[in-house]
N, C-alpha and C positions, 0 to 999 in steps of 0.2 A: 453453365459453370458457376454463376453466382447463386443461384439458387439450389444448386448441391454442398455450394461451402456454406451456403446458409442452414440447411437440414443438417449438415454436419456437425456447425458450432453448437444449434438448437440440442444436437443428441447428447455433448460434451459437458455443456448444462443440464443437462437432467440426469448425466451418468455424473458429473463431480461438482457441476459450481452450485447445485439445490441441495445438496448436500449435508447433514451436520454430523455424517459417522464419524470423521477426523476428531471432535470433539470428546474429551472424557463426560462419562454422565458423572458432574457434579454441582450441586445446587448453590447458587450464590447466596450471601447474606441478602437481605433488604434495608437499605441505605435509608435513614431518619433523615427529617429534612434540617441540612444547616439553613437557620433562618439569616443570620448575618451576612452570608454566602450569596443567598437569595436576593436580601436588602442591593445587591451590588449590580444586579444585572439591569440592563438598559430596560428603559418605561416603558417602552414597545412590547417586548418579550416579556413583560411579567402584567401588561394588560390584556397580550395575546394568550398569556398560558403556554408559550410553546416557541420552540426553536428550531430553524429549519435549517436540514445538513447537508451537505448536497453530497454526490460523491462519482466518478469517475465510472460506475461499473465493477465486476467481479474483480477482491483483489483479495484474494481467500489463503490462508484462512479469516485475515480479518475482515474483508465484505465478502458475502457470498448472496449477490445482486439475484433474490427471489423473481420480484417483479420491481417496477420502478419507482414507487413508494414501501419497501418491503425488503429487507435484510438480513442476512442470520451472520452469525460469525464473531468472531471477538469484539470487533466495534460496534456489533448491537448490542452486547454486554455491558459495555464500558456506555453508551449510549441510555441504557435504561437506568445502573447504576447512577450515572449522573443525573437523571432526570430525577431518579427519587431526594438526591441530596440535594437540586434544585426546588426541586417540588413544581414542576411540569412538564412538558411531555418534549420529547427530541422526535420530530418527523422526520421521512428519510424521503429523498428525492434523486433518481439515477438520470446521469447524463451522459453526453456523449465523448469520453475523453477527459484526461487529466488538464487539457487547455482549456476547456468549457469549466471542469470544477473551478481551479482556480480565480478565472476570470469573473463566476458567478459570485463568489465569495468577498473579490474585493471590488466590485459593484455593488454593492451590498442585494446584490439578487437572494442571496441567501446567508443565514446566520452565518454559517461554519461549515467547515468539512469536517467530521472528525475523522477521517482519515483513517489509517496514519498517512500523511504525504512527507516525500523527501524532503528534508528540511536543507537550504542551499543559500547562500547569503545573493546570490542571485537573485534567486526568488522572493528575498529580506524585505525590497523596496515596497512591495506591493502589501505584500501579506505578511502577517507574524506568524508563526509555528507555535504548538505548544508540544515539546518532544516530549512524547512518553515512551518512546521504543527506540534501540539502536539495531541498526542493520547491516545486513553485508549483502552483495552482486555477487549471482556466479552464473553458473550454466545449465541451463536443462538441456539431453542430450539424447539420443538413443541408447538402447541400452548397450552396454561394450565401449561406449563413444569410438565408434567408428571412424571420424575424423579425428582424435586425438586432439580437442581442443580441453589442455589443462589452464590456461591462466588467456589473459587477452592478447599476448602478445602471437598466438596461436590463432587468431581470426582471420588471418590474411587470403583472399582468395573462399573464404568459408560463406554460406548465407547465414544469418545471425539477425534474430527476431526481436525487435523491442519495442516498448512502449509507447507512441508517439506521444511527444513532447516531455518523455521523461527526461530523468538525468543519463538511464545509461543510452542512449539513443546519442546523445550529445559527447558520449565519454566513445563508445563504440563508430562513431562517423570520426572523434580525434583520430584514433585509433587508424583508423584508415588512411589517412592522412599518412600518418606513421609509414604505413606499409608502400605505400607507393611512394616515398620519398626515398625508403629504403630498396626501390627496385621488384615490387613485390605485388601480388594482384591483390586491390583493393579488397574490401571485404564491401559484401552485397549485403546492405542495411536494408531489411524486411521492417517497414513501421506498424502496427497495428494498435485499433484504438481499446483495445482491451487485450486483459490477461490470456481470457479462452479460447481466443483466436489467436494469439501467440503462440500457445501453448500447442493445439492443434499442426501449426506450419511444420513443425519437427513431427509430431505422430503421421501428418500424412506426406512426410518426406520432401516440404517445397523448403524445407530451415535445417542447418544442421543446427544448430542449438537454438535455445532461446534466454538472451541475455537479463537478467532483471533480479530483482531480492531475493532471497536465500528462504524467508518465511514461507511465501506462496510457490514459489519453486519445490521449498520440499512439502505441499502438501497436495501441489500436481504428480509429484513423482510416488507420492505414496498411493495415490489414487488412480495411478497409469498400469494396474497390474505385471507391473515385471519391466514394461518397455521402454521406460525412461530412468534415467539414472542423472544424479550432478556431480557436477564436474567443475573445479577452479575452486572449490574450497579452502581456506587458509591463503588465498590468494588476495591483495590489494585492488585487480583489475580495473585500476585506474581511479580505485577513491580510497580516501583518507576515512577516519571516524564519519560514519555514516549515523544522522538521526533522521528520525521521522515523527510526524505529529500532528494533532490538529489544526486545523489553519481557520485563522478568521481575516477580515479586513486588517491591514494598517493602523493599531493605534487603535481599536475597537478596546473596550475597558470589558468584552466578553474573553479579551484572552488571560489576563488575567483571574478570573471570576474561573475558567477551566485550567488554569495552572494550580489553584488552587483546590478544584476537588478534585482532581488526581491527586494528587500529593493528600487529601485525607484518604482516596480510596489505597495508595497504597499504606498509612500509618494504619490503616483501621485490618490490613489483611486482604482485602477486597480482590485489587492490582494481582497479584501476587495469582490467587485463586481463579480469575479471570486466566490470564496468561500460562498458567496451567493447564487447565482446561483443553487450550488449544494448542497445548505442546509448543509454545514459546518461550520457556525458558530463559535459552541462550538471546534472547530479545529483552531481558527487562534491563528496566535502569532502577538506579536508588532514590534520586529523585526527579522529577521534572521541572523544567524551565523554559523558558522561551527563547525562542533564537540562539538554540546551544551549537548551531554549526557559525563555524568563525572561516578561517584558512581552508579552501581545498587544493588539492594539487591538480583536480580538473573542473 
């Protein structure tokens, strides 16, 4: 059995997470080096030439985890972008899990993630954020949504796929809570340490939906020929103002250094052209910041 989910997730990947047709064919500017920018980054990283990013696995459209030093997607965009305005190179590094990324980041095992990761003041003490993107949770689902899950309060009794160690994992086990306080059969939290195997739980019918962002949701569902569909749209399901963003160590003077060349790549047009590209749109912000989530309601 594990070695049939395993040929399966492998085929899932080479049918959509190796993928860049999602993408428009449009060519990015090439980013001149800010030298004062540069001036700012830690001695290490400008004796080394380079910056190392770690990242979680497929979180597409902005990772699409090629091989394990190897990414395509809007954060290798934003990835080479920066490096030109730094003037050195950003390597990519895939692990196992969003617990392993973070934890690698603020051990200083690795520079940064550039992510995007959920930005949560939870997650504040450890690491800083640098949000460049806001996001929403909803549902990937069958198509018709056969169980009729529109919003979270619709999970009770349902199997429901998410992240391990993400936010909605934590929002959807509250959740649960919820429903059997109310009298109500819990909801059966399926965790998985990636997107593509989340994604798969509902195509091979062990998940009635799969709980998690809105971005890579809708670019599994554009990429599932007809069979999946989202659902909870325009829905809160359990969070407030949702950001996401690069993440470094606590108090690293690198998060700043990349607050700052976002905020040129979006004055310069860049931002903009990126996030087009990969049909994000409804994802930009005007500027970016650091640790722009404050209050959640989970």
């Amino acid at each position: 059995m594990k070695n049939k989910l395993t040929k399966l997730v492998t085929c899932l990947f080479l049918m959509i997470g190796c993928t860049s047709s999602f993408a428009q064919d449009i060519t990015i500017p090439k980013q001149k080096v800010n030298e004062e920018l540069r001036a700012k980054l830690p001695a290490k990283n400008l004796e080394s030439g380079k910056l190392i990013s770690v990242n979680g696995g497929s979180f597409p459209p902005y990772i699409i985890a090629k091989s394990n030093t190897d990414i395509d997607g809007a954060s290798e965009d934003f990835s080479q972008a920066i490096s030109e305005l730094l003037g050195l190179k950003i390597e990519h590094l895939t692990v196992s899990g969003l617990a392993a990324e973070l934890s690698g980041v603020n051990s200083g095992r690795y520079d940064l993630s550039i992510g995007p990761v959920g930005d949560y003041p939870s997650r504040q003490g450890a690491n800083d954020f640098i949000d460049y993107v806001q996001e929403f949770v909803v549902f990937a689902v069958k198509k018709g949504n056969p169980e009729n899950i529109t919003n979270l309060g619709e999970t009770c009794g349902k199997r429901i796929s998410v992240m391990a160690a993400g936010s909605a994992e934590k929002v959807i086990k509250q959740q649960s809570e919820v429903c059997i306080k109310d009298g109500k059969p819990a909801v059966n939290v399926l965790s998985f340490a990636d997107q593509p195997t989340a994604i798969l739980s509902v195509r091979s019918n062990r998940a009635d939906a799969f709980f998690s962002s809105q971005a890579p949701l809708t670019y599994f569902v554009q990429q599932a020929n007809g069979q999946l569909e989202l659902a909870g749209i325009g829905q809160k399901n359990g969070f407030e103002d949702i950001y996401q963003g690069a993440v470094v160590a606590k108090n690293s003077p690198l998060g700043n250094v990349l607050k700052s060349a976002f905020n040129e790549l979006i004055a310069n047009g860049t931002y903009e052209i990126i996030m087009k590209k990969w049909g994000l749109e409804n994802n930009m912000v005007k500027s970016v910041d650091v640790n722009m989530a404050t209050d959640m309601s989970k």
